[in-house]
C-alpha positions in Angstrom: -8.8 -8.0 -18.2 -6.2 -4.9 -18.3 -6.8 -1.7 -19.8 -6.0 2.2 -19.3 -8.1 4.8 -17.9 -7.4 8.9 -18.6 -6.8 10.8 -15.5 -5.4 14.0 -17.1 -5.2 14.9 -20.6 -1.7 13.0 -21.3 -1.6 10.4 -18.3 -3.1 7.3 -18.4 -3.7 4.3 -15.7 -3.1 0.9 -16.1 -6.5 -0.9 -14.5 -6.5 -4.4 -14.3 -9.8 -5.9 -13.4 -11.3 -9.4 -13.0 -14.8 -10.9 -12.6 -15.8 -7.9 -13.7 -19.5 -9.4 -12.7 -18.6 -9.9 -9.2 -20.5 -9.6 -6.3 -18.6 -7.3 -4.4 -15.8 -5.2 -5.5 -12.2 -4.9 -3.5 -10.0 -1.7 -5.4 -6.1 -2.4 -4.6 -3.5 -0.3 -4.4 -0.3 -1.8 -4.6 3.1 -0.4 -2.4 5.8 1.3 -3.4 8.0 0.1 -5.7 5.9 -2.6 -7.1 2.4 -2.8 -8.7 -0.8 -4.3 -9.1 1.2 -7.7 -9.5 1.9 -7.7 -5.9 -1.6 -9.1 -5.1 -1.2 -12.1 -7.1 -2.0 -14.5 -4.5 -4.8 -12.4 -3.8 -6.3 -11.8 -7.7 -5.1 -16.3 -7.4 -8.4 -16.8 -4.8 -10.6 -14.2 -4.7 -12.2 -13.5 -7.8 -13.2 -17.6 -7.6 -15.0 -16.6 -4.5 -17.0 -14.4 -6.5 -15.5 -11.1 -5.7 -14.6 -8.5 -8.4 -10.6 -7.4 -7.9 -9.6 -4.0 -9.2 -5.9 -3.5 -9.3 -5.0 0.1 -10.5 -1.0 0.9 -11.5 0.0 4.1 -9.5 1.6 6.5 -12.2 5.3 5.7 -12.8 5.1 1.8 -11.5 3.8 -1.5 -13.5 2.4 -0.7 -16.7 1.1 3.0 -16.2 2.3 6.2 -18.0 5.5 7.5 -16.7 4.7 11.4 -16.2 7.4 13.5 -15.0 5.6 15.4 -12.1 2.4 14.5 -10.0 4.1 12.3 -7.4 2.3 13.8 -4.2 -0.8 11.8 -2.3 -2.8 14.6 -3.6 -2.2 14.2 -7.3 -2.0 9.8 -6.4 -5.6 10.0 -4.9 -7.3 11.8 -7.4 -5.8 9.5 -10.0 -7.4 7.0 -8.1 -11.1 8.8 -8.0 -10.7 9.6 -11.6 -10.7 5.4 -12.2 -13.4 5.2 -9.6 -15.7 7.8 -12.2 -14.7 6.1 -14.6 -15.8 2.5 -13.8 -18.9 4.1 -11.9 -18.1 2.5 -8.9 -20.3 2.3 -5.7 -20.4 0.5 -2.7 -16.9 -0.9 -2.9 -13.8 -2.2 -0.3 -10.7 0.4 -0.6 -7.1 -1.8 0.1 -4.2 -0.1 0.3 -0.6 -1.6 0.7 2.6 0.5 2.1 2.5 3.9 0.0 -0.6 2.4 -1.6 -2.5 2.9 2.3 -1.2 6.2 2.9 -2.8 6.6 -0.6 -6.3 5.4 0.4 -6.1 7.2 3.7 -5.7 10.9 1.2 -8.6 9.7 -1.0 -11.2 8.9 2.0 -9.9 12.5 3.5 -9.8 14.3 0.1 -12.7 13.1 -1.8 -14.8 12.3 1.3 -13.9 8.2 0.6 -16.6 8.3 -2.5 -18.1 5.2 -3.1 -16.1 3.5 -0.2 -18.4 1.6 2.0 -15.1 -0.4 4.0 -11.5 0.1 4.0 -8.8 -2.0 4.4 -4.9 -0.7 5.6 -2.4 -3.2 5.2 1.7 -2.6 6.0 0.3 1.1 5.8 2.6 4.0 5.8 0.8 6.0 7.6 0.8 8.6 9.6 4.3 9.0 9.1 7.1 6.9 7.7 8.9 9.1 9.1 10.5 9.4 12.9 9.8 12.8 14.5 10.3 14.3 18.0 6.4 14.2 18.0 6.2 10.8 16.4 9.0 8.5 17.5 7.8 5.3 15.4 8.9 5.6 12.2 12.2 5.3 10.1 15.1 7.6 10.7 14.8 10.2 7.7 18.6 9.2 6.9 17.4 5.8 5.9 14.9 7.0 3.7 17.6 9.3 2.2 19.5 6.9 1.7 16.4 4.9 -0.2 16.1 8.4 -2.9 20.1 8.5 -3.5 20.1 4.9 -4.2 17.2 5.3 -6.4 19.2 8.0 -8.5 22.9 6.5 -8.2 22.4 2.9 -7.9 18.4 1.8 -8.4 19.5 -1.9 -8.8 21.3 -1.9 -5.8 18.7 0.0 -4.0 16.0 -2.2 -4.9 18.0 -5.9 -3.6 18.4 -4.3 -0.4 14.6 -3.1 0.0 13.6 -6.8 -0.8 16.0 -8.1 1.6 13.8 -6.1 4.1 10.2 -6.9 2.5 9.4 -10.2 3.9 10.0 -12.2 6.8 9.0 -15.5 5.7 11.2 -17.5 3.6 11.1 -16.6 0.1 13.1 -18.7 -3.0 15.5 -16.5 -5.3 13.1 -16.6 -7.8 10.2 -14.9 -6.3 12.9 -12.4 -4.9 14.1 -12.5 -8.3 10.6 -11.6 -9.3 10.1 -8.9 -6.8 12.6 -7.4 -7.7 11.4 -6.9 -11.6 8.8 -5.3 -10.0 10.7 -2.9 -8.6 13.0 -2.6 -12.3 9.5 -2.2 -14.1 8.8 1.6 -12.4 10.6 4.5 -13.5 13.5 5.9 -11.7 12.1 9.1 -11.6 8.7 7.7 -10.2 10.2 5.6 -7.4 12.6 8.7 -6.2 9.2 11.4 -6.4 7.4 8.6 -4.8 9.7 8.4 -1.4 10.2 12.3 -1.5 6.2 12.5 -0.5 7.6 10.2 2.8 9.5 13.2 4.3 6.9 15.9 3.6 3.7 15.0 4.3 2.4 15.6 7.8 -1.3 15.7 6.8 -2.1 11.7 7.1 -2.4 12.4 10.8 -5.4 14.6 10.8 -6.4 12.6 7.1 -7.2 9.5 9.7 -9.5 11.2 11.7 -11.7 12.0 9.3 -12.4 8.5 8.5 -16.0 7.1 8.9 -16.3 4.1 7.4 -15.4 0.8 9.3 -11.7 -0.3 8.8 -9.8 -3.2 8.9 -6.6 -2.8 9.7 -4.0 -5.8 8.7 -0.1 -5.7 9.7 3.0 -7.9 10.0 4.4 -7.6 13.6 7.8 -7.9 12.1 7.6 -4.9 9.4 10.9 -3.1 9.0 9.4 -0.9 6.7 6.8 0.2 8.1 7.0 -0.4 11.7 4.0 -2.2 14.1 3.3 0.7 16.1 1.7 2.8 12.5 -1.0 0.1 13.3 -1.2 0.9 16.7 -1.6 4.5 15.7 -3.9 4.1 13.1 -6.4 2.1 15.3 -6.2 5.1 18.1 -6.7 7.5 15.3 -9.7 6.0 12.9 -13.0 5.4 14.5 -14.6 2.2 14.0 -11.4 0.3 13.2 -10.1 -3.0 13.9 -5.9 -4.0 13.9 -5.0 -7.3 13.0 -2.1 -8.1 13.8 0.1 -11.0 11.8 2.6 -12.9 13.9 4.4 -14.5 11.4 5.0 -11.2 8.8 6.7 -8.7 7.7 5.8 -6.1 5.1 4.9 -8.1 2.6 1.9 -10.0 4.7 -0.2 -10.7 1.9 2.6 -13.4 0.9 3.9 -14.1 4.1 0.5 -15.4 5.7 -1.8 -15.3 2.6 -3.7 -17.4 3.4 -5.0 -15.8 6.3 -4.7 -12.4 4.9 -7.6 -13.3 2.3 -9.5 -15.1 5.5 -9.3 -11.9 7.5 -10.0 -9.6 4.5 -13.0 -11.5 2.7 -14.4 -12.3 6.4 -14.1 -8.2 7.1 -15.8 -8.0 3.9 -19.1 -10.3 4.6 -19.7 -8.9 7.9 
C-alpha cells in the first residue's frame, strides 16, 4: 500500500507500507540514488514473516516531490520524523542504506531516535564518505566531484558507472538495467544536492556517539562506495553495537547475500 505523507506545507513523501498489521515494524531508508524499491528482496520475505515494512522515498528520489532545496541530513531526518508522527509510530527497527544510514544516524542524534527501539546500518556512509587527513578511510573528494559533475553534465553516464561499482556479485543486464531506472527516476537536482551533503558534513562523527539503542551493523567487505573500515568506525564509535561483516558483498549487500541479510536482520530483530 503506497501513499504520501506532508512534511512541509508543499512537500510530500512517498510511504510505501505493507502488513500494515504487523507484528513488528522495520522503517527503510533506501541509498542514494535509488529508492524504496531497492529493498525488494527484502519487502519479497519479510512482511510473510509477519513483520510490517515501511519504505519512505527520500525527497527528490522514487516517487516523492521534487523540491528544489532541503537536501541536507538535517532537513532528510526531519522528513523522516514528520512520517514517523504521522503513522504514530512506536517501538520500531530504524534501517538505513548508504546515504539512507548516514540519514538514520542524523535522526537518532537530532530527534533523540524517537520511537526507535533498534537500529540497523547497512553500506552506511557514515562518518565520512569522505577521505580527510583526520579520517583516512573514505573516498578521495575528487571522486565524489567527479560523481556531482556527472550528475549535471552527463547523469546517464554518471549513473552506469555508479552501478558498475554497486555490487559485487554477479548481476544480469536486466537488473542492472533496472538499477539503473532507479537511478533515472530521481531528479537531477536531487541526486547532485544529495552528494553535495557528502563533502560538508562532519557532524556524523559526534551524531554516533550519541547513540543508545543497540545496533546492528551490516556491511559488504568489498564496498567501493562506502569502504569496510566506516563499519569498523562505526562499531568503535556506537555503544552497544554489533558489525557484521558480509564476505561475499559489495554495497548493495541486501542483493548480493540476501538471504542472509534478512537472517541477520530479522534474527537482530527477535533478540
Amino acid at each position: 500500500m503506497g501513499y504520501y505523507v506532508k512534511v512541509e506545507p508543499n512537500v510530500k513523501i512517498y510511504v510505501e507500507d505493507l502488513n500494515q498489521e504487523g507484528k513488528k515494524t522495520i522503517v527503510f531508508l533506501h541509498g542514494w540514488p535509488g529508492s524504496h524499491k531497492l529493498f525488494e528482496y527484502q519487502f519479497n520475505v519479510l512482511p510473510q514473516m509477519g513483520y510490517r515494512c515501511i519504505g519512505i522515498d527520500q525527497r527528490g528520489f522514487g516517487e516523492y516531490d521534487n523540491p528544489s532545496d532541503g537536501y541536507c541530513y538535517d532537513r532528510l531526518a526531519d522528513d523522516v520524523r514528520g512520517v514517523v508522527k504521522i503513522l504514530e509510530l512506536e517501538d520500531f527497527t530504524l534501517l538505513g542504506h548508504s546515504t539512507g544510514g548516514a540519514i538514520a544516524i542524523r535522526y537518532m542524534a537530532r530527534h533523540n531516535g524517537y520511537g526507535v527501539s533498534k537500529l540497523v546500518l547497512c553500506a552506511a556512509a557514515a562518518p565520512s564518505l569522505i577521505k580527510s587527513p583526520y579520517f583516512p578511510y573514505g573516498l578521495p573528494k575528487e571522486a565524489v566531484d567527479e560523481i556531482i559533475q556527472g550528475a549535471y553534465t552527463d547523469r546517464p553516464k554518471m549513473l552506469k558507472g555508479f552501478g558498475d561499482m554497486f555490487f559485487f556479485q554477479y548481476v544480469t543486464e536486466p537488473l542492472s538495467d533496472w538499477f539503473f531506472q532507479l537511478g533515472l527516476q530521481a531528479s537531477s537536482w536531487g541526486t547532485a544536492e544529495t552528494a553535495k551533503t557528502w563533502l560538508k558534513e562532519e557532524a556524523l562523527f559526534s551524531d554516533l556517539e550519541k547513540i543508545e539503542v543497540p545496533t546492528l551493523i551490516l556491511h559488504g567487505i568489498h564496498d567501493k562506495v562506502c569502504l569496510f573500515p566506516l563499519a569498523e568506525a562505526q562499531r568503535k564509535s556506537i555503544k552497544n553495537s554489533k558489525l557484521v561483516a558480509f564476505k561475499d558483498s559489495g554495497h548493495g549487500l541486501f542483493y548480493d547475500q540476501k538471504d542472509e541479510f534478512n537472517k541477520e536482520l530479522t534474527k537482530f530483530i527477535e533478540v
